[in-house]
N, C-alpha and C positions, 0 to 999 in steps of 0.2 A: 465404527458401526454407524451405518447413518439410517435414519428412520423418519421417514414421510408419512406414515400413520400416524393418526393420535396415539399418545404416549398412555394412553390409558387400554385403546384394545391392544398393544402390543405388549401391556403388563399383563394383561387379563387372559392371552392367548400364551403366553410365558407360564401361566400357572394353570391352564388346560392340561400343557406337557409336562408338567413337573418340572419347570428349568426353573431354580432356585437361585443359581448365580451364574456369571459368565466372566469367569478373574482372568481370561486372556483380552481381555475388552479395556484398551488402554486410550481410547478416543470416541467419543458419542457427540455425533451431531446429528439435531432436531429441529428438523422445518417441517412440518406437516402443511399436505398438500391443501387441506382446511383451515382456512388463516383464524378464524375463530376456536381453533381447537387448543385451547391455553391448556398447560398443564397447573393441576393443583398440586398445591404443596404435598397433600399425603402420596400423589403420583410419584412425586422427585426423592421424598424421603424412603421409597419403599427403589425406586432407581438406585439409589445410595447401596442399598445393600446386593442389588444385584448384580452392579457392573464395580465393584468396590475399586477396583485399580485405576479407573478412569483417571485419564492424567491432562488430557484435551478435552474441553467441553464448550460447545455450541449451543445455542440456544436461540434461536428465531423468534421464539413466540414471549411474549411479555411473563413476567415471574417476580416475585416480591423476594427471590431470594433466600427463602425461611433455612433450607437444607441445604444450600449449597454447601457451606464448610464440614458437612456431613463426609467430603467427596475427601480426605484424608492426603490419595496421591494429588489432588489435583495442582497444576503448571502451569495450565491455559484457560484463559476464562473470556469467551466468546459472545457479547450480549447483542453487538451491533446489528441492524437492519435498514436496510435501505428502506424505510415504510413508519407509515405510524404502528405506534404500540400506543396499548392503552394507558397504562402505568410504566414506570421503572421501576428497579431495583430498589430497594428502601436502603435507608441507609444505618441502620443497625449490623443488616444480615449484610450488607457493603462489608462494612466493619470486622465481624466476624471471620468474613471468608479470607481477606486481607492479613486478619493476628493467627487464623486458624492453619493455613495453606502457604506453603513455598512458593508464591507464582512467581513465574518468569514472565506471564503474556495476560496484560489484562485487557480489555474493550471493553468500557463502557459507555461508548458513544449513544446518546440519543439521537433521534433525524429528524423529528421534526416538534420538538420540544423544548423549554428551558431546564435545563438539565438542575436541578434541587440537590446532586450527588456531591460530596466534596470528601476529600481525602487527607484534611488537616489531621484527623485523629489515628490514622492507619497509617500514613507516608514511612511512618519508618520501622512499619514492619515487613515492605518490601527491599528488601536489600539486595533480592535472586532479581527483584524484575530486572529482564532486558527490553522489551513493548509495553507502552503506555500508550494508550488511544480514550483519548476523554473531547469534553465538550470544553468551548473556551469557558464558559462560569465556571467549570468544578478545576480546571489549572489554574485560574487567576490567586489562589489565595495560597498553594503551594509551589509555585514553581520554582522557586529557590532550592527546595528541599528535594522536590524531583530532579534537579541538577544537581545532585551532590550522591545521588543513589550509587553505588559502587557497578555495580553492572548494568548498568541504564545504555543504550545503544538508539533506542527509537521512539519517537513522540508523535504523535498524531495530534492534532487539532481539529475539531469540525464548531460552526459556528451552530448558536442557540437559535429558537425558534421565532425571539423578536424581530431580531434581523437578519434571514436569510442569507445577507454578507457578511464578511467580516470586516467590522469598521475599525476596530478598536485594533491594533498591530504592536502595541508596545509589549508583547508578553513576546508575538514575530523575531523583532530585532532583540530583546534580552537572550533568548534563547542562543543567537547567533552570538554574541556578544559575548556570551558566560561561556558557549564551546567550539567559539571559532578554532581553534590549534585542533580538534576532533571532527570537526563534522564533513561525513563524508556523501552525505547525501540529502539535497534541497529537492522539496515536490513540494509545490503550489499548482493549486488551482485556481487560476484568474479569476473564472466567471466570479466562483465564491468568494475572493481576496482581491480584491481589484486594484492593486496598487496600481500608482501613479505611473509614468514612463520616467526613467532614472533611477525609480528605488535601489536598484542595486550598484549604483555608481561605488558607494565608499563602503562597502560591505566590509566587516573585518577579516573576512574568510579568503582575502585576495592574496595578503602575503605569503599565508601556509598551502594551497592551491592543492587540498587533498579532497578535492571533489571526485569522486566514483560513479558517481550518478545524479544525473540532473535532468529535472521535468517539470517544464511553465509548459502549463495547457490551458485551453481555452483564452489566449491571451488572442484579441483585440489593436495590440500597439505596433509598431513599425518593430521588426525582427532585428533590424540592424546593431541593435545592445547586445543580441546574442552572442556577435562575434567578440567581444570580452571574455567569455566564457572558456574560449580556445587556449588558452592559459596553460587549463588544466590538462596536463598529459597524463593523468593517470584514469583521464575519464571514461570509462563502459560502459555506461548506457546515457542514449541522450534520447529525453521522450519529450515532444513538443506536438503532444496530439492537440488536433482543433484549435490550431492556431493558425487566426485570418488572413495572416498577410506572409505567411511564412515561404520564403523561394529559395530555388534550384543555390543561388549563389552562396550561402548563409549557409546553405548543409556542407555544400564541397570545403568551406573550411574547416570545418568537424573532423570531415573523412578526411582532407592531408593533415590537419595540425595535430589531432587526434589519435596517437599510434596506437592504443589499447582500446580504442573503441570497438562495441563486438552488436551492441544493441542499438538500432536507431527507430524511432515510434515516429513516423509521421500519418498516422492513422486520421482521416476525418480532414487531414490539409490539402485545400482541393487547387492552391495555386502551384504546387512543385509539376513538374510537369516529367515524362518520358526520358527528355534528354536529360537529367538528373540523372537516371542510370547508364547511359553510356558515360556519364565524365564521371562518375565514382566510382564505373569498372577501371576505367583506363589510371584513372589514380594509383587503385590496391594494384593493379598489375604494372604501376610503374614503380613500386613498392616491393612485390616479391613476384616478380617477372616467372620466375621458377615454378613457383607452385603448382601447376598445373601437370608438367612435365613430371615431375620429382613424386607426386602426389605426400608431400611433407613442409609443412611451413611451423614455423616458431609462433605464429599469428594465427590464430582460429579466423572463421569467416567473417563478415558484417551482416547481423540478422537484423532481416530492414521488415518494420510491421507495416500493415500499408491499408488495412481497410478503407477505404472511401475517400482515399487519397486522389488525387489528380492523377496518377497512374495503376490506379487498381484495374480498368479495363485493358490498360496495356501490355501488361506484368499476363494477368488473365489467357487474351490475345496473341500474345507472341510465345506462350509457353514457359515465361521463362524462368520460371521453377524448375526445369527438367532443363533448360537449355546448357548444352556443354560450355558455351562462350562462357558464362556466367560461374559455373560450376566452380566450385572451389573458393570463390573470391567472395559471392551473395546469396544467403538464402532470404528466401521470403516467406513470409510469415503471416497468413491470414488471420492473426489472432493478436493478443496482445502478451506482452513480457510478464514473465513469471513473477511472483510480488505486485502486481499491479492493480489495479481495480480495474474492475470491465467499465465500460462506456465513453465518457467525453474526457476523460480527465485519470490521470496514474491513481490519484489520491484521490478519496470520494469527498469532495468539498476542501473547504480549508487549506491546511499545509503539514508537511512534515518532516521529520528531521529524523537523519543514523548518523549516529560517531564511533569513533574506533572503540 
């Protein structure tokens, strides 16, 4: 159920009609189109009883929290925004919804704040989470114990509001460290994390090479480290949006050393040029020559994203979305990869981390 009205005439217009409860209503998200339209507590408490099964819940607009552990099924707990909010969450009714709720999926990132939330006294009442998306202050005092979580798979980082970047990276490298032999998926966002050039020379994650997906965006430094990366054969998505200096030669080793590759992001990279897509056709088809003929391959396509890329007029221009030559081997994708965040960057700031 999603709901762009105040949460207050949509109750008030709920009890016009006589609708009392709405128990097939198992996800509620709340952005109203009025960014000043907070909801009050007695709003969410009285929510509570009428959408009672809610199992996903979103919330845009700033909230102290008070009812949320009210929400019995709730799974998913959604506070993030790309924006300021006035307040966060307090961290009592944190507490509460944490010992109260099975969640698998928490977000409590703030965006442009020092995050005051800490999770030392709840950590191990999540045992279901499989998503954690917090601020670097509120991981620094638990991360150990969020690494030990039995169904833990995903961690999110976004930096606090003193420093806009993140400087501090020793929480970065432990994370790698404590689950190198699991981690199947590295996203950094430069702008926001600006590691040095080399950072990943002696990574621990080199010997076990079960990378599945990987995205440095917004990086600034010579692309040529990337080809290290090539290692990994079991890798599906490579997203290296808005990145400066990224070229035609650096991707064709992806697409030949790469046999699983299905997703490539070069959205916002304005140096790859046209001829990148004749040598990455002639590659797949020197790979499964057949495919086309057969209309049957072992191998799904390469979905190549491309907004504002150095060949988004081309791609556009020559049709080649529809073009037979292409068909079967590439699709193109004006948009970005499913799990992603929209704009400059896979991850919104920061870095993050899945394990098996």
């Amino acid at each position: 159920m999603y709901v762009s009205s105040c949460l207050c005439t949509l109750l008030k217009d709920l009890d016009e009609i006589h609708i009392t409860e709405l128990p097939q209503v198992t996800s509620f998200y709340y952005d109203p189109e009025d960014v000043d339209c907070y909801p009050s507590n007695r709003s969410i408490r009285k929510l509570t009883l009428i959408v009672p099964g809610v199992r996903r819940l979103r919330l845009t607009t700033p909230t102290d929290g008070r009812y949320l552990s009210r929400f019995k099924h709730l799974k998913e707990l959604h506070l993030y925004e790309d924006q300021h909010k006035a307040y966060e969450l307090r961290q009592q009714y944190l507490d509460e919804v944490c010992h109260r709720c099975d969640l698998q999926v928490l977000d409590i990132r703030t965006f442009d704040g020092i995050s005051k939330l800490r999770l030392n006294n709840c950590v191990k009442s999540l045992q279901s989470l499989t998503t954690l998306k917090l601020n670097l202050a509120t991981i620094k005092s638990v991360l150990p114990e969020i690494m030990k979580l039995p169904s833990h798979q995903t961690t999110e980082v976004c930096p606090d509001e003193y420093d806009p970047k993140i400087r501090e990276v020793e929480e970065f490298y432990a994370i790698m460290e404590h689950k190198a032999k699991e981690i199947t998926c590295v996203a950094v966002d430069g702008y926001y994390m600006p590691l040095e050039p080399g950072w990943d020379r002696d990574l621990p994650i080199w010997p076990h090479k079960k990378l599945q997906r990987l995205a440095i965006c917004s990086w600034d430094h010579s692309t040529e480290y990337l080809e290290r990366y090539t290692c990994m054969k079991d890798l599906q998505l490579l997203c290296l949006r808005n990145c400066t200096h990224l070229n035609d030669d650096v991707l064709l080793k992806f697409v030949d050393l790469c046999p699983r590759l299905q997703h490539l992001d070069v959205s916002y990279c304005r140096e790859v040029t046209p001829s990148f897509l004749s040598r990455a056709l002639k590659i797949l088809k020197q790979k499964d020559p057949h495919r086309q003929q057969t209309g049957y391959s072992k191998t799904p396509p390469l979905f190549i994203y491309y907004v504002l890329s150095g060949f988004e007029d081309f791609v556009d221009k020559e049709n080649l979305k529809t073009s037979p030559e292409y068909r079967e081997y590439i699709v193109f994708k004006p948009d970005f990869p499913v799990r992603s965040e929209r704009g400059l960057s896979f991850v919104d700031r920061g870095y993050q981390f899945e394990f098996i």
